[in-house]
VEXTI-573195 format. One record per residue: residue in three letters; residue number from 1; x, y, z of N, C-alpha, C, O in turn. Coordinates in steps of 0.2 Angstrom, whole numbers. Each point is the difference from the previous one (the first is absolute). Example, Ala and Ser with C-alpha at 12.3 -4.5 7.8 and 13.67 -1.06 7.14 Angstrom:
@residuo:Ala&num:1&n.xx:66&n.yy:-28&n.zz:39&ca.xx:-4&ca.yy:6&ca.zz:0&c.xx:4&c.yy:6&c.zz:0&o.xx:5&o.yy:-1&o.zz:3
@residuo:Ser&num:2&n.xx:-7&n.yy:6&n.zz:-7&ca.xx:4&ca.yy:6&ca.zz:1&c.xx:-4&c.yy:5&c.zz:3&o.xx:3&o.yy:6&o.zz:1
This chain:
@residuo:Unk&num:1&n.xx:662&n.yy:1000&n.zz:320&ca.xx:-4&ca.yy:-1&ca.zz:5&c.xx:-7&c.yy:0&c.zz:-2&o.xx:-4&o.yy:-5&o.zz:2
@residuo:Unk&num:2&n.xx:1&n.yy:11&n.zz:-6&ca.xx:-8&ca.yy:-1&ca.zz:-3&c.xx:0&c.yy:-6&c.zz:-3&o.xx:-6&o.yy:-3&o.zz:2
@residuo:Unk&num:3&n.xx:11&n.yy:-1&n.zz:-5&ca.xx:-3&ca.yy:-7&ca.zz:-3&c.xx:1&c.yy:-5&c.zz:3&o.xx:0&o.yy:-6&o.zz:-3
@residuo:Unk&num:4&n.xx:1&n.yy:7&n.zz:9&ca.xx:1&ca.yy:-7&ca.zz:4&c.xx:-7&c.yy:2&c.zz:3&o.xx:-4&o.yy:-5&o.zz:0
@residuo:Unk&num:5&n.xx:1&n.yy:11&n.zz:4&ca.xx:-4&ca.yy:0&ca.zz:3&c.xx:-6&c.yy:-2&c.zz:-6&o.xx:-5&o.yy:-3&o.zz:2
@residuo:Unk&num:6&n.xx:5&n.yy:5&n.zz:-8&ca.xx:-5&ca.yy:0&ca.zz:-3&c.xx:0&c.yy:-11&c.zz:-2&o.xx:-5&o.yy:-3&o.zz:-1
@residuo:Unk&num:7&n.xx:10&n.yy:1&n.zz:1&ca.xx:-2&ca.yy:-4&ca.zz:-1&c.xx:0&c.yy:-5&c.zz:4&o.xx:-3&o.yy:-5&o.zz:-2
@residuo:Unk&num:8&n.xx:5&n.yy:6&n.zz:9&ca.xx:-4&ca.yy:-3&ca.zz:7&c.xx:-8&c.yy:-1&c.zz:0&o.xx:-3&o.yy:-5&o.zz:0
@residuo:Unk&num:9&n.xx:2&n.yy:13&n.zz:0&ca.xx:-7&ca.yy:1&ca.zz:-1&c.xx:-5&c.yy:-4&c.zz:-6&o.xx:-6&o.yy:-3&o.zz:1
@residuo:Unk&num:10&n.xx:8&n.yy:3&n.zz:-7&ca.xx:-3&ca.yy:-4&ca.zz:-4&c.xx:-2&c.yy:-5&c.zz:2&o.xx:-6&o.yy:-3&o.zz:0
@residuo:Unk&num:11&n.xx:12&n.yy:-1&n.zz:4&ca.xx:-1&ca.yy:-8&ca.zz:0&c.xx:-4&c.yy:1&c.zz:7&o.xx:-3&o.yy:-6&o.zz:1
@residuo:Unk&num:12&n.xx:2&n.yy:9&n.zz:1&ca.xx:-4&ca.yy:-1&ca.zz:7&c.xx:-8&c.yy:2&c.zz:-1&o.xx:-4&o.yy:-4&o.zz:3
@residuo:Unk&num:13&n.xx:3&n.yy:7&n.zz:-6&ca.xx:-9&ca.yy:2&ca.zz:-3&c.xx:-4&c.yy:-3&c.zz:-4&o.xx:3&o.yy:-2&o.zz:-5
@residuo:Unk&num:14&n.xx:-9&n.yy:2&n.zz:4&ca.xx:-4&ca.yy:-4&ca.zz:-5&c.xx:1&c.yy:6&c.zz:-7&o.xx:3&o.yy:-2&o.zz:-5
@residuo:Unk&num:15&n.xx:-5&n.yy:8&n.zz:6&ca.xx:-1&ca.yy:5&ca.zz:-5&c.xx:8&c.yy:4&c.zz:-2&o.xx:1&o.yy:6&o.zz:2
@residuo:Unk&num:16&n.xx:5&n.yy:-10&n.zz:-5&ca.xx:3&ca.yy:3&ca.zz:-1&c.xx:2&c.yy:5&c.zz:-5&o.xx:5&o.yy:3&o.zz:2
@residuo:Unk&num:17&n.xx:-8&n.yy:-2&n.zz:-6&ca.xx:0&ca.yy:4&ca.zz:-4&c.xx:-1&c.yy:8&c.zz:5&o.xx:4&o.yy:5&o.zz:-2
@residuo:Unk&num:18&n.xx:-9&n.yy:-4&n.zz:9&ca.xx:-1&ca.yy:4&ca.zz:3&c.xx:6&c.yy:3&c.zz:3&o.xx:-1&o.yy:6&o.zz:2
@residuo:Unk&num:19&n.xx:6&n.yy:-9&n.zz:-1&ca.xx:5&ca.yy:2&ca.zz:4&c.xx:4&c.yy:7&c.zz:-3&o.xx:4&o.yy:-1&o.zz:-5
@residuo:Unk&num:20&n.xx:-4&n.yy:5&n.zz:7&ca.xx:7&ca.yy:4&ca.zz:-1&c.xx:2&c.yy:3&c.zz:6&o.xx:-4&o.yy:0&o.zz:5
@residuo:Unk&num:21&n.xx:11&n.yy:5&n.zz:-5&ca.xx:3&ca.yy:3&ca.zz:4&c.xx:4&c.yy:3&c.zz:-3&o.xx:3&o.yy:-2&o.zz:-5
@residuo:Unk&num:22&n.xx:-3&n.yy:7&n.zz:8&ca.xx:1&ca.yy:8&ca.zz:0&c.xx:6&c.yy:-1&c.zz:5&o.xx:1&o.yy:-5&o.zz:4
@residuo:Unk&num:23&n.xx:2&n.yy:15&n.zz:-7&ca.xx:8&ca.yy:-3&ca.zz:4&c.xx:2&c.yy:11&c.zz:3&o.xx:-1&o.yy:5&o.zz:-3
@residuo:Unk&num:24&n.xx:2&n.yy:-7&n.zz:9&ca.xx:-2&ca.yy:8&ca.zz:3&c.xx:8&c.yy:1&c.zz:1&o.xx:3&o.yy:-6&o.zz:1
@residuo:Unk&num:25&n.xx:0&n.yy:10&n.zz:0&ca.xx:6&ca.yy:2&ca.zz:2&c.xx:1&c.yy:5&c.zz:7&o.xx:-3&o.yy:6&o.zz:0
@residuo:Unk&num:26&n.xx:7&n.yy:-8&n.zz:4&ca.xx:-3&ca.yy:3&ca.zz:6&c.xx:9&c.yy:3&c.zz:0&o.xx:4&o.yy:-1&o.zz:-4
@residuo:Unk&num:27&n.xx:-2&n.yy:5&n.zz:11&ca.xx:6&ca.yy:0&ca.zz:-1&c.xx:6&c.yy:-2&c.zz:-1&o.xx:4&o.yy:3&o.zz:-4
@residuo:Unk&num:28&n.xx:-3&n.yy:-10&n.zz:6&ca.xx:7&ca.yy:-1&ca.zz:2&c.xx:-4&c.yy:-10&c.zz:-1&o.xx:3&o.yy:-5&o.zz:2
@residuo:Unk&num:29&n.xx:-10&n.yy:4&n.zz:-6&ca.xx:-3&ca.yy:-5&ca.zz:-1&c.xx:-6&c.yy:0&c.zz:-4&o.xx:-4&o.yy:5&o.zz:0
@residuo:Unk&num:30&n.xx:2&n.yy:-11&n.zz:-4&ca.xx:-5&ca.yy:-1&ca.zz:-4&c.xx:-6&c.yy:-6&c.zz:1&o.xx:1&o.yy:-6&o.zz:1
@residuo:Unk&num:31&n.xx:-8&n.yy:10&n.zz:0&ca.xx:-3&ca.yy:-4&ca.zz:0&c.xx:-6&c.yy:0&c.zz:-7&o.xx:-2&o.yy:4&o.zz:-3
@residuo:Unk&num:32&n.xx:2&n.yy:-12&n.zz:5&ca.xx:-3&ca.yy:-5&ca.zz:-3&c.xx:-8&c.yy:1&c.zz:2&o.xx:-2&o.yy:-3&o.zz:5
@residuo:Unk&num:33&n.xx:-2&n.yy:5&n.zz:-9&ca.xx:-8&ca.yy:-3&ca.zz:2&c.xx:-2&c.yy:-3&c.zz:-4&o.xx:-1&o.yy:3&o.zz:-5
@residuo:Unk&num:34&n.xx:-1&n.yy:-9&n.zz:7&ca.xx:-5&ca.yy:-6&ca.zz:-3&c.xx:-7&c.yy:0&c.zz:2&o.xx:-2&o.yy:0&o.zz:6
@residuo:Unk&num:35&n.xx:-1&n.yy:1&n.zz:-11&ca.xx:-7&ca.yy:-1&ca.zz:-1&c.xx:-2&c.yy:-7&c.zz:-5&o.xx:3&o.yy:-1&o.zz:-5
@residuo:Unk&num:36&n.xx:-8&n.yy:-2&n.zz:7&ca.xx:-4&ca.yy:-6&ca.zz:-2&c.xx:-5&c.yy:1&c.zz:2&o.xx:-2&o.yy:5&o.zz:3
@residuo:Unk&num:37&n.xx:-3&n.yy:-11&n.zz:-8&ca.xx:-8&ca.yy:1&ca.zz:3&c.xx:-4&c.yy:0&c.zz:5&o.xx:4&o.yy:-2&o.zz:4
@residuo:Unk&num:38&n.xx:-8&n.yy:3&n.zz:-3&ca.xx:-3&ca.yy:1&ca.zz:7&c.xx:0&c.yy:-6&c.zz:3&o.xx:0&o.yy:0&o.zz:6
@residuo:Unk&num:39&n.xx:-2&n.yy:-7&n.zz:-11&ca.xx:-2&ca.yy:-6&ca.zz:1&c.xx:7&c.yy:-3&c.zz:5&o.xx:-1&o.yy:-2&o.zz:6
@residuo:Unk&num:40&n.xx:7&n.yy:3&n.zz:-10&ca.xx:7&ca.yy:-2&ca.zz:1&c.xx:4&c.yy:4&c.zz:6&o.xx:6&o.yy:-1&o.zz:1
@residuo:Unk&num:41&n.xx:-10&n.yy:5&n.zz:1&ca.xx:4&ca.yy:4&ca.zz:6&c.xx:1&c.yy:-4&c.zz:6&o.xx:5&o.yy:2&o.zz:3
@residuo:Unk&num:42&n.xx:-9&n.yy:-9&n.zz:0&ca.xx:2&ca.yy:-4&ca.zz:5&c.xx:6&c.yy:-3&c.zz:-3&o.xx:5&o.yy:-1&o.zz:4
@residuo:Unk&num:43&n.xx:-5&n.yy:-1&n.zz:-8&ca.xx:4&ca.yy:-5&ca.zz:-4&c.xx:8&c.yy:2&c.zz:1&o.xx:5&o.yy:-3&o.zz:3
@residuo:Unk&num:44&n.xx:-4&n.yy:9&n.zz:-6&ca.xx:5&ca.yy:4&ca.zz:1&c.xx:3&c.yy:2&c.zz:6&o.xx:6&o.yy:0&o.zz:1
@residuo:Unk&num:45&n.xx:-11&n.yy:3&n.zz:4&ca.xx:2&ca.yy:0&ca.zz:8&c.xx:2&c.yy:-6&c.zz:4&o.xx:5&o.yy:-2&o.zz:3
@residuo:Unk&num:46&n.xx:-13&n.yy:-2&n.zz:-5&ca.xx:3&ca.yy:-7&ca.zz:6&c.xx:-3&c.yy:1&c.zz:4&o.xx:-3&o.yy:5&o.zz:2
@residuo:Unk&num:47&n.xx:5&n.yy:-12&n.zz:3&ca.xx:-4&ca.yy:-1&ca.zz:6&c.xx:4&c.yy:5&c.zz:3&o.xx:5&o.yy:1&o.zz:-3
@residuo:Unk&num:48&n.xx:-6&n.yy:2&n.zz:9&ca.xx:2&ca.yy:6&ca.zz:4&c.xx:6&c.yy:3&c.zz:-5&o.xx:5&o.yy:-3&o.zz:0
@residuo:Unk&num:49&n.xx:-7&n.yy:7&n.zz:-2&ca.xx:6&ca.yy:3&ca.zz:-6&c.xx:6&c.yy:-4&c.zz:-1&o.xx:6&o.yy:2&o.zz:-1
@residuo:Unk&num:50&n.xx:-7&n.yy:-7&n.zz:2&ca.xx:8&ca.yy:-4&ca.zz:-2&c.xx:3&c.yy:-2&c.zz:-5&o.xx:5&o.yy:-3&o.zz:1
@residuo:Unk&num:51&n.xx:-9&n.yy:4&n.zz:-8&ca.xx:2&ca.yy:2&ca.zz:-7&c.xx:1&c.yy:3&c.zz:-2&o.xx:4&o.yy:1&o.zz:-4
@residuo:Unk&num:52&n.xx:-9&n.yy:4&n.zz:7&ca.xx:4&ca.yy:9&ca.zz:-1&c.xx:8&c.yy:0&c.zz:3&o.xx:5&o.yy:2&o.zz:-3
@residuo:Unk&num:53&n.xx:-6&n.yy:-5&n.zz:10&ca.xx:10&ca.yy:1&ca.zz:2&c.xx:4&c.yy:-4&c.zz:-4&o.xx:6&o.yy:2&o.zz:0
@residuo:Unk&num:54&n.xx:-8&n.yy:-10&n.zz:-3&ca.xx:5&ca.yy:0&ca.zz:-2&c.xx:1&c.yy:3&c.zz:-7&o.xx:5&o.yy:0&o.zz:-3
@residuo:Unk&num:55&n.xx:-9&n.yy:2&n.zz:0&ca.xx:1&ca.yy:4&ca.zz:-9&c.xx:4&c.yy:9&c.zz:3&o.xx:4&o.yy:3&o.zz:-3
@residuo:Unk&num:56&n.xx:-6&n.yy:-3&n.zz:9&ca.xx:4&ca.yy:7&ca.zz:1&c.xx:9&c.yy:-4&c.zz:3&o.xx:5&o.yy:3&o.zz:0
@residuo:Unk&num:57&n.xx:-6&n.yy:-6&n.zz:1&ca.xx:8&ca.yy:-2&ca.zz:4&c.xx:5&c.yy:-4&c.zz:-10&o.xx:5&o.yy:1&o.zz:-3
@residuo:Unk&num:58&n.xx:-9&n.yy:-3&n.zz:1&ca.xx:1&ca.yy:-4&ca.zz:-7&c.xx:4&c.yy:7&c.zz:-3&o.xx:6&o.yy:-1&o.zz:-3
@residuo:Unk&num:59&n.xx:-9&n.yy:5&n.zz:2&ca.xx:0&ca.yy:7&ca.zz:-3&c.xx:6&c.yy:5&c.zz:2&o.xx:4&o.yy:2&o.zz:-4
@residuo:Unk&num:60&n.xx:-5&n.yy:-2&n.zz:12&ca.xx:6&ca.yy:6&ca.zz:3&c.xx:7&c.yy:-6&c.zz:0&o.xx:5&o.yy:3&o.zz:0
@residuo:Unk&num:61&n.xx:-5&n.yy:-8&n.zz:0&ca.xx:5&ca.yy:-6&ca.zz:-2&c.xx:5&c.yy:2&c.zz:-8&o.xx:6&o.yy:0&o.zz:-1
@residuo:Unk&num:62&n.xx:-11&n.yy:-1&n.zz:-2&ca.xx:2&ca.yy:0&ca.zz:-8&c.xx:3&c.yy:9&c.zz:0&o.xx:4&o.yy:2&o.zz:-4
@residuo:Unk&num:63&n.xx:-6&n.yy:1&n.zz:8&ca.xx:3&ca.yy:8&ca.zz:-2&c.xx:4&c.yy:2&c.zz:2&o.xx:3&o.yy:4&o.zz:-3
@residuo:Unk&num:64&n.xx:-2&n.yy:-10&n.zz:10&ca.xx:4&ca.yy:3&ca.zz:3&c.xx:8&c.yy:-2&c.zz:-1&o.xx:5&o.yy:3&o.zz:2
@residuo:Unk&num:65&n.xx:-7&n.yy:-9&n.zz:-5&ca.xx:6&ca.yy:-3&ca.zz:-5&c.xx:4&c.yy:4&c.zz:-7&o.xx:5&o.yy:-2&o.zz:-3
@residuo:Unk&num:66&n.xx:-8&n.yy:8&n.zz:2&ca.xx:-1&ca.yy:3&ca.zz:-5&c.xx:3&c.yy:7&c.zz:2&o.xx:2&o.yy:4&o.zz:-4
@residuo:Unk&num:67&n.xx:-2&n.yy:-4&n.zz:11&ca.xx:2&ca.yy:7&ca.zz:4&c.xx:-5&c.yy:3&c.zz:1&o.xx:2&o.yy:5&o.zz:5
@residuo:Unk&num:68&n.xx:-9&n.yy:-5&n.zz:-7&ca.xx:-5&ca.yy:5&ca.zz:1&c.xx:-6&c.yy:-3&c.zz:6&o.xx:0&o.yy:-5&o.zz:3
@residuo:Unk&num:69&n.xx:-4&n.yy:11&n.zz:-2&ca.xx:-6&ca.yy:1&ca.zz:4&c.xx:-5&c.yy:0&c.zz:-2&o.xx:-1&o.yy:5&o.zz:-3
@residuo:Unk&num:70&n.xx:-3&n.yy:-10&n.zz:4&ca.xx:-10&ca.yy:-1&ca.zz:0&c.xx:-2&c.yy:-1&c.zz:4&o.xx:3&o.yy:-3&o.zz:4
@residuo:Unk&num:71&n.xx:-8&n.yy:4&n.zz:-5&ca.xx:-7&ca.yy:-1&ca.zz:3&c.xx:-7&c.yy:-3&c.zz:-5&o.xx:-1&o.yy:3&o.zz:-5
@residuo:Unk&num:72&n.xx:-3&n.yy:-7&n.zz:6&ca.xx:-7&ca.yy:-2&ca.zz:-1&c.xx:-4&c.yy:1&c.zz:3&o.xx:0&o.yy:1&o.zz:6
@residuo:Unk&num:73&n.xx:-4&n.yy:0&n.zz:-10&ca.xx:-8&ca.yy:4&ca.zz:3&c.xx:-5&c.yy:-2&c.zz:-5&o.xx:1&o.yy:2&o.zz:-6
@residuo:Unk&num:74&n.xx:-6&n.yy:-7&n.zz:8&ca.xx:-4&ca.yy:-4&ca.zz:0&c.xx:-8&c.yy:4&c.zz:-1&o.xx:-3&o.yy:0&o.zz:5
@residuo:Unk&num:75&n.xx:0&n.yy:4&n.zz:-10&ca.xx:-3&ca.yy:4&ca.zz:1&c.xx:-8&c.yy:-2&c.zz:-3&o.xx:1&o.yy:-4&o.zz:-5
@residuo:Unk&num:76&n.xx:-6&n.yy:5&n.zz:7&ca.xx:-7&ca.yy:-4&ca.zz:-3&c.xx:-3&c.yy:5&c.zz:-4&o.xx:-6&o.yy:-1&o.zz:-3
């Protein structure tokens, strides 16, 4: 799941080298936080966050084929 979100994200931003994400473990799920440049943060959410939802539906899809739980978190 980290390298599908990481490599979504590359292809979406001008500054890809800036991209990482970090991986939180929560109960019973794991989240995902993506950070990028400051430049690239519209880029990444979209017009009324609708790139943000589909890279989170993209994500909780591939997991959940896998059996597991995520989340993304889109952080500046």
């Amino acid at each position: 799941m980290k390298d599908l979100l990481i490599y979504i994200a590359k292809h979406l931003v001008d500054h890809p080298d800036d991209v990482t994400v970090s991986e939180r473990a929560l109960d019973s799920s794991t989240v995902y936080e993506l950070r990028v440049a400051p430049g690239d943060m519209g880029k990444v959410i979209g017009r009324y966050g609708r790139m943000a939802k589909d890279i989170r539906t993209l994500i909780r899809a591939a997991a959940k084929r896998q059996g597991k739980r995520v989340s993304v978190e889109i952080i500046d």
